[in-house]
N, C-alpha and C positions, 0 to 999 in steps of 0.2 A: 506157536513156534517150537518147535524140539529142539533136544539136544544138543543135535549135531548143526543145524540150522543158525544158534546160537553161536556154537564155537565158532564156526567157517564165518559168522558175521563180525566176531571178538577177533580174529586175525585178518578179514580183509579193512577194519576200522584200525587195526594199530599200524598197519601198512600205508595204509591210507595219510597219516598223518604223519608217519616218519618217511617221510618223503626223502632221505636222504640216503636210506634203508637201503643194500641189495641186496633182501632175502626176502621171499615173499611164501608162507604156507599154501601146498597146493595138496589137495585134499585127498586125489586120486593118488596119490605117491605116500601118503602120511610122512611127510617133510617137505623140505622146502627147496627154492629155486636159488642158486648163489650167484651172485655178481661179481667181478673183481675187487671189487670193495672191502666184501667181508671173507678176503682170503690171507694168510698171512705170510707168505713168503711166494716169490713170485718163480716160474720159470717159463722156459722160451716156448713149450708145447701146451702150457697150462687152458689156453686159450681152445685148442685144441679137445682138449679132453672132455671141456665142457659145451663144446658146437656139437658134439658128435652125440653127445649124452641128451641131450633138449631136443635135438632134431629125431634124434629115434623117436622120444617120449612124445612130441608133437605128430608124428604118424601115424604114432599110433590111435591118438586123439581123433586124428581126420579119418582113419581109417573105422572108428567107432559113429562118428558121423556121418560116414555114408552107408554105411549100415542101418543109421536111422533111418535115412532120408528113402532108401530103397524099403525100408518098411513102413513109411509114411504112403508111399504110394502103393505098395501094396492093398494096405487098408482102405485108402481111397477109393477102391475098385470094388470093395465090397458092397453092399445094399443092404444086407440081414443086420439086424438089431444097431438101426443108425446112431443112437445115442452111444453107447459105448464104444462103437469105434472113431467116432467123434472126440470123445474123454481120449481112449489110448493114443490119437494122433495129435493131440494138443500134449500132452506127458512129451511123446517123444520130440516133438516141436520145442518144448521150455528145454529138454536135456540139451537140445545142440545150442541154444543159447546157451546156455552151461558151457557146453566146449567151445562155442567161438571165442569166449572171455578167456579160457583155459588156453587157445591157441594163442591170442593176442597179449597174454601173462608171458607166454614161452619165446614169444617176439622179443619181448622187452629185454628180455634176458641173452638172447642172439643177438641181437642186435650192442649189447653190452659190451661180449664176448668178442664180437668181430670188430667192434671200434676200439682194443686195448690195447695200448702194448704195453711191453714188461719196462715199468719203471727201471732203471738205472741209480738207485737211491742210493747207493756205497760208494759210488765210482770216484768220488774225490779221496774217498778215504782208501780204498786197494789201490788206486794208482800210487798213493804216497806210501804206503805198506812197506814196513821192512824188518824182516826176519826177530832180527837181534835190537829192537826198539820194545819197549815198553811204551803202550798208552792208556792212559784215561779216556775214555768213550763216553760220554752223555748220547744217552738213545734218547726215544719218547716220551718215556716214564721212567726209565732208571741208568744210573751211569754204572759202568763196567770199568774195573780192571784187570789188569792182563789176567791174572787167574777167575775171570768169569768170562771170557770169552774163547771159541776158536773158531779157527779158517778152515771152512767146508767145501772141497774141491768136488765137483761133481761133472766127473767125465762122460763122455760119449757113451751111450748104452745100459746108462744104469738108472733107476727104477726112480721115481720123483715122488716125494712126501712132501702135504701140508696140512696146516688146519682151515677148517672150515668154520666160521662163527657167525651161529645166529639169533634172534631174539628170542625172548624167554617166552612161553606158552603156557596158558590154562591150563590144567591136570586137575581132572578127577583125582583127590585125594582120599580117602576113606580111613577112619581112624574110631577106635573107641572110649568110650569113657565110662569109667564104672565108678556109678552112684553108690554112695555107702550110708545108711540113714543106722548111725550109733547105738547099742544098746542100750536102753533107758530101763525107766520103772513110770507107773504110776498108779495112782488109787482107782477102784471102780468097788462100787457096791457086789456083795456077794450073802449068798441064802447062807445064814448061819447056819440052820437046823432043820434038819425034816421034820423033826415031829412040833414044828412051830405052828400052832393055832390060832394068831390072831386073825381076828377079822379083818386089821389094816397089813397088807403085806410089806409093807414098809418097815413093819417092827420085825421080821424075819430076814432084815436083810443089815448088812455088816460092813464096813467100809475094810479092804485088804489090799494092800501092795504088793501090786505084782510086778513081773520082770517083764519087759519084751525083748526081745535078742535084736541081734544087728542083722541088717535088711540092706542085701545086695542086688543091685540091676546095671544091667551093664545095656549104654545108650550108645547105636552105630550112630557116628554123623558125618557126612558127606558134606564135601566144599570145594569148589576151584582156586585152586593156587598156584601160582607161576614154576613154572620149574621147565627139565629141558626134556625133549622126545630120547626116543629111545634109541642110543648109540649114540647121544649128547652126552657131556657131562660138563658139569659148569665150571667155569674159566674162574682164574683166580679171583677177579674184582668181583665175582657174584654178578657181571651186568650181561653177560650174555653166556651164551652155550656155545660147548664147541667140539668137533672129531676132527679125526686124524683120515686123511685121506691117501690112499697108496697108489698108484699107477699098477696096473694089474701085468702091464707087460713093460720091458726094460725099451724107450723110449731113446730118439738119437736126438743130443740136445746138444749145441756148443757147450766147449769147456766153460764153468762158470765157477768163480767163488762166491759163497757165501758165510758173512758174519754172526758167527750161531750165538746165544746166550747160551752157556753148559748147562745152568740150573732147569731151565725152562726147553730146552731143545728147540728155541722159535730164533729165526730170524732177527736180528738187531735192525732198526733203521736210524743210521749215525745221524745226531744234530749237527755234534761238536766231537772237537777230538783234538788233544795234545799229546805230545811224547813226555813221557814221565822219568823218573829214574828207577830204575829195576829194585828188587826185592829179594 
């Protein structure tokens, strides 16, 4: 089993079991498949962006598999050296197995997509909203005061930002280490004298202290270690990976507010909420 073999089978087992997961590594893209789940701020066309983006990427899929299957029959038709076009039609036979999984992966995720709609998770708290009020906020993980939060008005026609978070993956990491063996001494017999005659050479030889100097080798060693793909970078708690995602074109969405954290520029989803006294 190779390499890559391994990795694709270390991401379809951890998918496999976090069953709750909506990101899945898909191998042909070198990243992953997103769900609404692991997105963190929601808007009205978001659902949108990603029907549009999966259904290309599954076209293209089908349109790779029928390019098999049109050389499947090809070679079929052939009769010269039937062993090996036997081997090349069974290759191309396992590859669309390959893509129907990769198609039926891209379902799941359509299928996601067009079942969602955009939460409404603030609406008790912007209906009650009021300018000149100070409150205390409890989100999910941390509570807010008026100076860590504001109201993010996002009008008709303008460009929609979010992040995308997903799990952590295997990386080739390569790193060195350099061995250092200390400069020492020790004894070893040594010829006192050349014009030493005895018959036993034993009596021509001298015990002497010598130096050895310091002895460097520097050891590569390779390992997989979790960390996040490229144009990930990892999220505050360390448990997953995350980018920022842009609308490439300015997009017509109903007026919406949203409750921003300033520190973190994400999304707040209020538990609790009082009015406080100002500051």
């Amino acid at each position: 089993m190779n390499h890559k073999t391994l990795l694709l089978f270390f991401f379809l087992s951890l998918n496999f079991y976090q069953t709750n997961a909506q990101n899945d590594y898909l191998e042909r893209i070198n990243g992953f498949l997103i769900g609404p789940e692991n997105v963190d701020i929601f808007f009205d066309t978001q659902s949108e962006f990603y029907i549009e983006k999966y259904q290309l990427l599954q076209e293209n899929i089908s349109i790779e598999k029928v390019d098999n299957e049109e050389a499947i029959l090809e070679l079929d038709k052939k009769n010269f050296n039937r062993k090996k076009t036997v081997e090349e039609i069974s290759l191309l036979k396992k590859a669309n197995r390959l893509l129907d999984l990769e198609i039926a992966l891209i379902d799941r995720y359509l299928d996601l997509w067009s079942d969602w709609e955009m939460p409404n998770k603030n609406s008790s708290f912007l209906d009650s909203y009021k300018g000149e009020n100070c409150y205390q906020i409890d989100g999910q993980e941390f509570s807010y005061f008026s100076t860590d939060y504001r109201l993010d008005t996002l009008e008709a026609g303008s460009r929609i930002a979010w992040y995308e978070k997903v799990d952590l993956v295997p990386l080739d990491f390569e790193f060195e280490l350099e061995k250092i063996s200390e400069a020492s001494t020790k004894w070893v017999k040594k010829r006192a004298d050349r014009n030493c005659l005895s018959a036993d050479p034993n009596d021509c030889l001298v015990w002497s202290l010598i130096e050895i100097p310091a002895q460097y080798d520097t050891i590569v060693i390779q390992e997989a270690v979790l960390g996040c793909l490229a144009g990930f970078e990892l999220e505050q708690s360390g448990d997953q990976c995350e980018r920022a995602v842009i609308s490439a074109d300015k997009v017509e969405v109903d007026l919406q507010v949203k409750l921003m954290d300033i520190l973190t520029n994400r999304e707040i989803a209020v538990k609790n909420y009082e009015v406080v006294k100002c500051y």
